[in-house]
Backbone and ligand atoms as CSV (ligand in chain L), in Angstrom:
chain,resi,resn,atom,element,x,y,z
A,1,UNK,N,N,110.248,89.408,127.416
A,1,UNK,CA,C,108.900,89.807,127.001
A,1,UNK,C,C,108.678,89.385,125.551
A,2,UNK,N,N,107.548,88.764,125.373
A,2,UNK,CA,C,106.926,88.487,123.687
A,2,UNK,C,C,106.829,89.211,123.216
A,3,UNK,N,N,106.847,89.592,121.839
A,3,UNK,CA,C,106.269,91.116,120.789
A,3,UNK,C,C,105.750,89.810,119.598
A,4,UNK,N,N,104.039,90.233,119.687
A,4,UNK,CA,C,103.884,89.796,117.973
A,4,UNK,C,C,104.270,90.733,117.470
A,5,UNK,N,N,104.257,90.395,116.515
A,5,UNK,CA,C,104.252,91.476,114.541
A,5,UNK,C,C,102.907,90.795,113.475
A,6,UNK,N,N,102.631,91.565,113.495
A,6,UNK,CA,C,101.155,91.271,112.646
A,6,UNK,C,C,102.003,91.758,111.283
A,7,UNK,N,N,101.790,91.468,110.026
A,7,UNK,CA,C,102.149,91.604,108.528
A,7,UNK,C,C,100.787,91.661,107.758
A,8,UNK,N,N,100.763,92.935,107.337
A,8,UNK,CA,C,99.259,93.186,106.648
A,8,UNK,C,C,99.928,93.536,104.728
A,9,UNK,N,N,98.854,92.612,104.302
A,9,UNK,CA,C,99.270,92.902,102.178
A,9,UNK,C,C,98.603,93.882,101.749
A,10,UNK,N,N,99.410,94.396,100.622
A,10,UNK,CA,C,98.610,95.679,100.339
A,10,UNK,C,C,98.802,95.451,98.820
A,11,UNK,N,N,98.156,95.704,97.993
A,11,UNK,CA,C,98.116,95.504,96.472
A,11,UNK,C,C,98.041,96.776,95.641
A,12,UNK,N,N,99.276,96.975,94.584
A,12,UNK,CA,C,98.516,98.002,93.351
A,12,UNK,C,C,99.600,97.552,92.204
A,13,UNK,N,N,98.566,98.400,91.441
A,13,UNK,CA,C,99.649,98.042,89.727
A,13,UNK,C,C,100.231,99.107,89.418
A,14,UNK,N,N,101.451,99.080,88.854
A,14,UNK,CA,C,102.442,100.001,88.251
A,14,UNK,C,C,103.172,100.091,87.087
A,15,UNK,N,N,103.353,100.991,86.535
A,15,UNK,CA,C,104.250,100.591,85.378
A,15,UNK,C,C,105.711,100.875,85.617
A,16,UNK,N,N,107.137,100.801,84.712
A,16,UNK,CA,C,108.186,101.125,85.454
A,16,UNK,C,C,108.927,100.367,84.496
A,17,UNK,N,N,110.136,101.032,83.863
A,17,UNK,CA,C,111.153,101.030,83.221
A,17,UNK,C,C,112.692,100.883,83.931
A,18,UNK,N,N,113.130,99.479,83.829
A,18,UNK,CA,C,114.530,99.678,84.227
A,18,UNK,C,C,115.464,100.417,83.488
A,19,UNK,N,N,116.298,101.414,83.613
A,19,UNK,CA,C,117.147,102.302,83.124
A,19,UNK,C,C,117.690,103.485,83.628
A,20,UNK,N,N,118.988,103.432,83.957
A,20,UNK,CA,C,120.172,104.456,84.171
A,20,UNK,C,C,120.420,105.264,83.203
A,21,UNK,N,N,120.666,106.707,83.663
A,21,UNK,CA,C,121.505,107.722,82.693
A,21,UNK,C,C,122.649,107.534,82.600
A,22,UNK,N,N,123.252,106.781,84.127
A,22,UNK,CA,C,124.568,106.276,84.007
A,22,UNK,C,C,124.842,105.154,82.519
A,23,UNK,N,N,124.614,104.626,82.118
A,23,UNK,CA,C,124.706,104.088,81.771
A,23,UNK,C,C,124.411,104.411,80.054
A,24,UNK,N,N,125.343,103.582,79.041
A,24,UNK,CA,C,124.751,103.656,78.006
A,24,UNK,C,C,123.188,102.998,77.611
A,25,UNK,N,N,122.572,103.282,76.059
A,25,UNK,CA,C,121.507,102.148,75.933
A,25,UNK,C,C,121.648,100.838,75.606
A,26,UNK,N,N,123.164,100.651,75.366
A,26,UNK,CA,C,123.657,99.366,74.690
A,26,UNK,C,C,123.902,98.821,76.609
A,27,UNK,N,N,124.163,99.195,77.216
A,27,UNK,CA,C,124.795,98.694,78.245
A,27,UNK,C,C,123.075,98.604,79.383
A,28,UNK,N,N,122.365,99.614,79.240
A,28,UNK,CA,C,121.062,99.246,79.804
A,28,UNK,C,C,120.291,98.146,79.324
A,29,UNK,N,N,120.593,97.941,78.191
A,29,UNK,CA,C,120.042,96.355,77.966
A,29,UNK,C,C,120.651,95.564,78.431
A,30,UNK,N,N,122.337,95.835,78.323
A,30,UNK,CA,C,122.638,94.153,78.569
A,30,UNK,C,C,122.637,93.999,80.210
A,31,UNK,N,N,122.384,95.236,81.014
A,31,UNK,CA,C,121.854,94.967,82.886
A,31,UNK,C,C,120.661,94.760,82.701
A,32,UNK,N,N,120.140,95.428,82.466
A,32,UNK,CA,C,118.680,95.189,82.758
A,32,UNK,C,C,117.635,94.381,81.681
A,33,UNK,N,N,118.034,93.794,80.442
A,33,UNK,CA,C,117.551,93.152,79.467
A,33,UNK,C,C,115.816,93.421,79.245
A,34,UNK,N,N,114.952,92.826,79.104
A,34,UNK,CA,C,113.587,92.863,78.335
A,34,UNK,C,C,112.913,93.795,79.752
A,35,UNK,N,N,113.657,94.267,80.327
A,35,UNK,CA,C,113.311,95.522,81.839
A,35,UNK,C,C,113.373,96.644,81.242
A,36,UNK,N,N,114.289,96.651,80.353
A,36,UNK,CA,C,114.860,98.424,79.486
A,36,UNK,C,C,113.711,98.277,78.571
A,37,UNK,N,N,112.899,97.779,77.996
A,37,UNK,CA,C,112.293,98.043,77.384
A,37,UNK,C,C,111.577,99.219,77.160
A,38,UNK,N,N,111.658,100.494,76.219
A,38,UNK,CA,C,111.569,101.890,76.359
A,38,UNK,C,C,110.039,102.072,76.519
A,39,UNK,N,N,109.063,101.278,75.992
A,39,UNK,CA,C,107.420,101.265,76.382
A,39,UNK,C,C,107.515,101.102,77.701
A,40,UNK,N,N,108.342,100.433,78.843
A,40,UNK,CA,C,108.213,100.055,80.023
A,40,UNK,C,C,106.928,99.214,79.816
A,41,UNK,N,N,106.472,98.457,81.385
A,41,UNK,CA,C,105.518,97.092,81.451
A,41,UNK,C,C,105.603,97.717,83.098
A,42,UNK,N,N,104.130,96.555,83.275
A,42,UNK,CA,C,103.530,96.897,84.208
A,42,UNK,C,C,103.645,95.144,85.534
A,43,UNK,N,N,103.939,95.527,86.644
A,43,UNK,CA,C,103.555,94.511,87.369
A,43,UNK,C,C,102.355,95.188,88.660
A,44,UNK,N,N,101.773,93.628,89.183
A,44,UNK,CA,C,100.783,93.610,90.412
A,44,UNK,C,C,102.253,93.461,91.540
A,45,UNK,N,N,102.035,94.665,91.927
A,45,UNK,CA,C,103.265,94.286,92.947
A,45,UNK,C,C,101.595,94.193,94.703
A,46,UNK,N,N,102.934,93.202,95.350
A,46,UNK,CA,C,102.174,93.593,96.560
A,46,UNK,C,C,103.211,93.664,97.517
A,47,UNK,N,N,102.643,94.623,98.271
A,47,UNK,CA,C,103.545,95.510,99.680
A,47,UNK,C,C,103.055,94.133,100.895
A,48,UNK,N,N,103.804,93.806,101.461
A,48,UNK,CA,C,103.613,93.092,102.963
A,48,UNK,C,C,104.430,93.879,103.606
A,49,UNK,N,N,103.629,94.369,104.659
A,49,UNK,CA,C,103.966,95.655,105.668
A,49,UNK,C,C,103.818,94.768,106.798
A,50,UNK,N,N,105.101,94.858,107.882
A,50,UNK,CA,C,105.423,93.783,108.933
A,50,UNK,C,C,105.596,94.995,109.990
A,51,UNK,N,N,104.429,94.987,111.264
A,51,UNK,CA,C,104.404,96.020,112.067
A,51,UNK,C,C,104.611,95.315,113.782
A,52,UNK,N,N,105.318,96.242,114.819
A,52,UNK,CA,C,105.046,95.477,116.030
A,52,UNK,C,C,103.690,95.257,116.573
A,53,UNK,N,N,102.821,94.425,117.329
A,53,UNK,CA,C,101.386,94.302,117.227
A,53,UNK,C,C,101.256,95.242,118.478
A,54,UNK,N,N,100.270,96.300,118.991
A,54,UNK,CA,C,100.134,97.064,119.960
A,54,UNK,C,C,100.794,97.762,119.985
A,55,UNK,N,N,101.328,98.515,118.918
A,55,UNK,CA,C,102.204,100.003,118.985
A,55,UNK,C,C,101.543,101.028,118.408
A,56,UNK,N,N,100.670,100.969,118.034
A,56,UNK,CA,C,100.022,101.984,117.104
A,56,UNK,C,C,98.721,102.169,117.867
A,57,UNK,N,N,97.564,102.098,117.301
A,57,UNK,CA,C,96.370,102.983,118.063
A,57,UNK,C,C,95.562,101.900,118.859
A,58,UNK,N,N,96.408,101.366,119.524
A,58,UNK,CA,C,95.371,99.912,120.314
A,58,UNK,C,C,94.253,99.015,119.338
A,59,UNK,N,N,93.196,98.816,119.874
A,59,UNK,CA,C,92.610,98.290,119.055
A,59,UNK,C,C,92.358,98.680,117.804
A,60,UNK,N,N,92.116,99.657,117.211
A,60,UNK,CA,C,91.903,100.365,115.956
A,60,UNK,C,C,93.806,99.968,115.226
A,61,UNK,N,N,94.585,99.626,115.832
A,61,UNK,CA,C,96.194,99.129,114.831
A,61,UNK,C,C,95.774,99.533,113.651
A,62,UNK,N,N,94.987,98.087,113.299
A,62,UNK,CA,C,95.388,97.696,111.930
A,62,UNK,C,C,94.686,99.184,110.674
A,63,UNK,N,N,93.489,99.287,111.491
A,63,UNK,CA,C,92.841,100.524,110.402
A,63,UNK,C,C,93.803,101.550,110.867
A,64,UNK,N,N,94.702,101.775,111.344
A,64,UNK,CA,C,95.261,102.666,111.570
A,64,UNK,C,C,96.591,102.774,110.210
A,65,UNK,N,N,97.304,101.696,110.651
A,65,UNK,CA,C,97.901,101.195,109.663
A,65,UNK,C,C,97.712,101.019,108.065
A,66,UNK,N,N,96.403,100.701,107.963
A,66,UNK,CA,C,95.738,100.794,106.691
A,66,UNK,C,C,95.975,101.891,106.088
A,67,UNK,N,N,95.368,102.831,107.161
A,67,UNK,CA,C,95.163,103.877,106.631
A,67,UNK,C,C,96.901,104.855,106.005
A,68,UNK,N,N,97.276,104.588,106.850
A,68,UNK,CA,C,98.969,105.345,106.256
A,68,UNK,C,C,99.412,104.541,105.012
A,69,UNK,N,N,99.457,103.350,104.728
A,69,UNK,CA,C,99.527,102.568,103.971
A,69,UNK,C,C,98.825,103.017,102.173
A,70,UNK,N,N,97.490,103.222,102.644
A,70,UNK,CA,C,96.881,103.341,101.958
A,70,UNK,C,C,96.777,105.002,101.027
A,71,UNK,N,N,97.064,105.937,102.319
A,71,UNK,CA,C,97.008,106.913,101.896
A,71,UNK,C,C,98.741,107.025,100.982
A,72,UNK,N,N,99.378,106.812,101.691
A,72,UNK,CA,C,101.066,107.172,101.192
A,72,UNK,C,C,101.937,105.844,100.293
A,73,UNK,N,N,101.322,105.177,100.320
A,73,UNK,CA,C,101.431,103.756,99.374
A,73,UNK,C,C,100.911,103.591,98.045
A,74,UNK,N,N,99.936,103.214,98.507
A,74,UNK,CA,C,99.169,102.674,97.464
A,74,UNK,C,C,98.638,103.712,96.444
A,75,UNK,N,N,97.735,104.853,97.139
A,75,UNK,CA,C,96.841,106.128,96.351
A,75,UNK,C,C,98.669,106.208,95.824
A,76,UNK,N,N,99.787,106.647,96.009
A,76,UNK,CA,C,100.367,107.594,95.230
A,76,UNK,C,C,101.223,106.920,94.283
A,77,UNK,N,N,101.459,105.053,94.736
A,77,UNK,CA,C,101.915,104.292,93.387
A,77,UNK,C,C,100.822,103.748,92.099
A,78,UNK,N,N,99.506,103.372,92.997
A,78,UNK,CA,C,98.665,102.500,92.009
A,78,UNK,C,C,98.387,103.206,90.736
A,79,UNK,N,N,98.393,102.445,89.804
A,79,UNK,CA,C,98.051,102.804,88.471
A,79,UNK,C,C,98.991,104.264,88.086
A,80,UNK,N,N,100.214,104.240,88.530
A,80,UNK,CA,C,101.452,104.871,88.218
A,80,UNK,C,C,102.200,104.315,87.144
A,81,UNK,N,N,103.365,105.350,86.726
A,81,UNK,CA,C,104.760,105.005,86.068
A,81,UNK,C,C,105.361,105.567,87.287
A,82,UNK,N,N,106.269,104.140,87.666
A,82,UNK,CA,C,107.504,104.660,88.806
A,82,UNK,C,C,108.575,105.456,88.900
A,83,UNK,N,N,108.679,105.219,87.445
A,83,UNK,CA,C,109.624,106.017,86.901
A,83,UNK,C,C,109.817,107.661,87.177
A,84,UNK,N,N,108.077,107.872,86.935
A,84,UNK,CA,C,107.857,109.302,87.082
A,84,UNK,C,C,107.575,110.103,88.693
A,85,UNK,N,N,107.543,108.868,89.408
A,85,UNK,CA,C,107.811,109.577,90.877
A,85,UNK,C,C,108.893,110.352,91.555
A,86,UNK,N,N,108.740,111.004,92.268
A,86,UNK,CA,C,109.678,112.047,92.938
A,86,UNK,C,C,110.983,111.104,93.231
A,87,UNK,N,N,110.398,110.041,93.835
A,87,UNK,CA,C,111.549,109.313,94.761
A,87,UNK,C,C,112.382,108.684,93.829
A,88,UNK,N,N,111.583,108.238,92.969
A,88,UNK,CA,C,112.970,107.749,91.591
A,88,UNK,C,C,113.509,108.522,90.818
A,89,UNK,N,N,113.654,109.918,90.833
A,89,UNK,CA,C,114.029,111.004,90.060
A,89,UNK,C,C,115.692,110.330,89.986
A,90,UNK,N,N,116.449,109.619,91.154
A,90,UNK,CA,C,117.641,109.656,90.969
A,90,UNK,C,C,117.973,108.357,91.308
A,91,UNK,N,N,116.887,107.651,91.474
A,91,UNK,CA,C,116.830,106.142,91.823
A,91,UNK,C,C,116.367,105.104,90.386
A,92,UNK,N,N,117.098,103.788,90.018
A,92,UNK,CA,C,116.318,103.428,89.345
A,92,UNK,C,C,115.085,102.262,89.801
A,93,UNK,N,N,114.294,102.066,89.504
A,93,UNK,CA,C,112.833,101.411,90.367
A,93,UNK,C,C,112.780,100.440,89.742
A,94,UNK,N,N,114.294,99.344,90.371
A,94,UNK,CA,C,113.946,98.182,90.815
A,94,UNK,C,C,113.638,97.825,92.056
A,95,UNK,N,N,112.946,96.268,91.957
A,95,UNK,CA,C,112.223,95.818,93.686
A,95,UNK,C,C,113.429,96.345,94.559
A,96,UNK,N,N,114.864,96.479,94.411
A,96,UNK,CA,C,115.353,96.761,95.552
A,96,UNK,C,C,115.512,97.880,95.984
A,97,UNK,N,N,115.210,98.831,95.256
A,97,UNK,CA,C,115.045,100.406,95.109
A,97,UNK,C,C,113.517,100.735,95.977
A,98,UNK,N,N,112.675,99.790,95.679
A,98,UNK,CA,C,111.354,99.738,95.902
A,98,UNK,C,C,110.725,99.624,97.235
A,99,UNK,N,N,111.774,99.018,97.748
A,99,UNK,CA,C,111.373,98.191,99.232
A,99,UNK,C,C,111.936,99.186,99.895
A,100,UNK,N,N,112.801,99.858,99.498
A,100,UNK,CA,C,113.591,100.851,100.763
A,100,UNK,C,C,113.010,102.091,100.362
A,101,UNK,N,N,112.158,102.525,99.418
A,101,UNK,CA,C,111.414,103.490,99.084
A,101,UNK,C,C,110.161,103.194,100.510
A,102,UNK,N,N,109.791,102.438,100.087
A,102,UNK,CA,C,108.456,102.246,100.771
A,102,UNK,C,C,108.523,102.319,102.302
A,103,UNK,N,N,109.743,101.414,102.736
A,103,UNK,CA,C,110.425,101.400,104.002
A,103,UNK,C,C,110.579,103.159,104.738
A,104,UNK,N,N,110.713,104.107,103.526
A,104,UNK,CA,C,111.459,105.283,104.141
A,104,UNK,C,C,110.393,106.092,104.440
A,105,UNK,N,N,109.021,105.797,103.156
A,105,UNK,CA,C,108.033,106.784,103.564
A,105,UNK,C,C,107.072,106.327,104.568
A,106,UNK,N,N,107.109,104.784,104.769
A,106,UNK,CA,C,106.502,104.425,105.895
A,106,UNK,C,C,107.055,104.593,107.286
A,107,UNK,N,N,108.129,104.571,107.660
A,107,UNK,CA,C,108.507,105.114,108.742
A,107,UNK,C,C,108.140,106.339,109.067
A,108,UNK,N,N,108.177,107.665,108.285
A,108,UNK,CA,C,107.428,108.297,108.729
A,108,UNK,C,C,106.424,109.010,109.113
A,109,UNK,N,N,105.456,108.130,108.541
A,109,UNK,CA,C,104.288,108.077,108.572
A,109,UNK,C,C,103.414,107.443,110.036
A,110,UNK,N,N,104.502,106.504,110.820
A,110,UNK,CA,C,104.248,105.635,111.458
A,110,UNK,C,C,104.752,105.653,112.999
A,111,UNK,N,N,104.354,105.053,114.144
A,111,UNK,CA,C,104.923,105.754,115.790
A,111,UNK,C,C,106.206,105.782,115.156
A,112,UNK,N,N,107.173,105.762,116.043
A,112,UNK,CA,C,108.916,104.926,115.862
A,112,UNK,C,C,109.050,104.000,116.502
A,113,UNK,N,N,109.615,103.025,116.024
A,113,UNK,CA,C,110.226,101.821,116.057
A,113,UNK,C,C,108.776,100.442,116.158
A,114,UNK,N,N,107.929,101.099,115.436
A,114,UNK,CA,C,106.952,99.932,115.065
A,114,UNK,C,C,107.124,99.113,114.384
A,115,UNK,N,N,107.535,100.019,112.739
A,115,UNK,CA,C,107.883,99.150,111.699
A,115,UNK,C,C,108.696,98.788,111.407
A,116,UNK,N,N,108.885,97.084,111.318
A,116,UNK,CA,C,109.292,96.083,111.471
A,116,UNK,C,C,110.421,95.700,110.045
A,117,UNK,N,N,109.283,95.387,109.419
A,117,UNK,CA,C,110.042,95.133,107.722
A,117,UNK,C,C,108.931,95.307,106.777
A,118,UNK,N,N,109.643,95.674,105.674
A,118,UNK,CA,C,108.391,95.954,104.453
A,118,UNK,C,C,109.032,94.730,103.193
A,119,UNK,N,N,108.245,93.914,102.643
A,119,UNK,CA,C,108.531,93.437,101.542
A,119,UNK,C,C,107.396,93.483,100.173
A,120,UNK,N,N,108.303,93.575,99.062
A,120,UNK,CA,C,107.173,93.479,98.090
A,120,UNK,C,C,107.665,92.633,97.163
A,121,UNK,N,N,106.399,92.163,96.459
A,121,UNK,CA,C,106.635,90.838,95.845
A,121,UNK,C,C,106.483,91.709,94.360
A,122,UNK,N,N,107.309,91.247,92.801
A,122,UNK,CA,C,106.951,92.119,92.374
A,122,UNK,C,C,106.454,90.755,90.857
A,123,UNK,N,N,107.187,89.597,90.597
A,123,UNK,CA,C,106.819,88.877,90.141
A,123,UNK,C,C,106.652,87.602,90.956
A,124,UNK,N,N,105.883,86.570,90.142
A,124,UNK,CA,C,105.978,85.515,90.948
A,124,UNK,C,C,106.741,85.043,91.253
A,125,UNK,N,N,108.397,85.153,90.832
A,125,UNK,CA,C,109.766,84.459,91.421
A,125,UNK,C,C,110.479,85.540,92.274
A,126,UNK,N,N,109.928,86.761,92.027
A,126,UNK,CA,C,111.019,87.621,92.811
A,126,UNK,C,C,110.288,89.003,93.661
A,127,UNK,N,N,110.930,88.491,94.970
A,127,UNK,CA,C,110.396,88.934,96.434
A,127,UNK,C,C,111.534,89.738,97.281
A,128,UNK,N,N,111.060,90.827,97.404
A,128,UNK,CA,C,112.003,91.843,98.257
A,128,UNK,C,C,111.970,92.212,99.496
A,129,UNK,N,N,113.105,92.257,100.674
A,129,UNK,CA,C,112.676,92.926,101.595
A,129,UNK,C,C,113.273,93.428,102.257
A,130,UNK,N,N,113.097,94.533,102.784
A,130,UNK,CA,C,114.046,95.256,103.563
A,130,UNK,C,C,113.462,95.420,105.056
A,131,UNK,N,N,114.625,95.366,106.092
A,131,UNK,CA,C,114.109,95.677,107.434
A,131,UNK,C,C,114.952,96.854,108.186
A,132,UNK,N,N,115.009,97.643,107.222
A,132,UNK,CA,C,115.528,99.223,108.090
A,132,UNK,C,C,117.222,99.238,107.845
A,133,UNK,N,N,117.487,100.107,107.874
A,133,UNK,CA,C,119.180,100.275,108.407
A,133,UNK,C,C,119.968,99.567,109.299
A,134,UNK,N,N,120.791,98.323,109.026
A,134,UNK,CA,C,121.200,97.377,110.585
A,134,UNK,C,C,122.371,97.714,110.653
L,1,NI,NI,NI,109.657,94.994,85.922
């Protein structure tokens, strides 16, 4: 049997500081370099949300999808510090931290076993993605 996957983009801006407690400040620079920066900086990240096609609300999918997306995504990162979210309290919020964040609250938000893979792009050279627990 065929399965599409439809992949819908989702856009917001964030701010977000690379930095561990583990870690010293001499040693958070030299991992994470002009990332530790203590002002933190902001990127346009975008979410590509990769879903099975016809698992969710039939024709209405995609606004369906939107809508979880939108409500549990986007409204609670855009125009954020990541830093200061719940989910990074013990995480630090890099893209790879990021993708399995997004991955965890979209699953349950979503039927089971729809969603596919989530990636987010966070600069123009560097693209993340995770596809669940294998
Ligand atoms: Ni950054």
């Amino acid at each position: 049997m065929s399965q599409v996957h439809v992949t819908r983009r989702y856009r917001f801006c964030a701010a977000h500081r690379l930095n561990t407690d583990l870690l010293s400040p001499e040693e958070n620079w030299a991992v994470f370099g002009k990332c530790n920066n203590p002002n933190g900086h902001g990127h346009n990240y975008v979410a590509l949300v990769t879903v099975k096609s016809g698992m969710l609300l039939g024709a209405s999918d995609l606004d369906r999808l939107d809508q979880v997306v939108n409500e549990r995504i986007v409204e609670r990162f855009d125009h954020r510090d990541l830093n200061g979210d719940p989910a990074f309290t013990a995480l630090t919020t890099t893209g790879e931290n990021l993708v399995k964040v997004i991955w965890d609250i979209l699953e349950l938000g979503l039927p089971a076993g729809s969603l596919q893979k989530v990636g987010v792009i966070e600069t123009r050279d560097n693209y993340f993605e995770y596809a669940g627990a294998q």
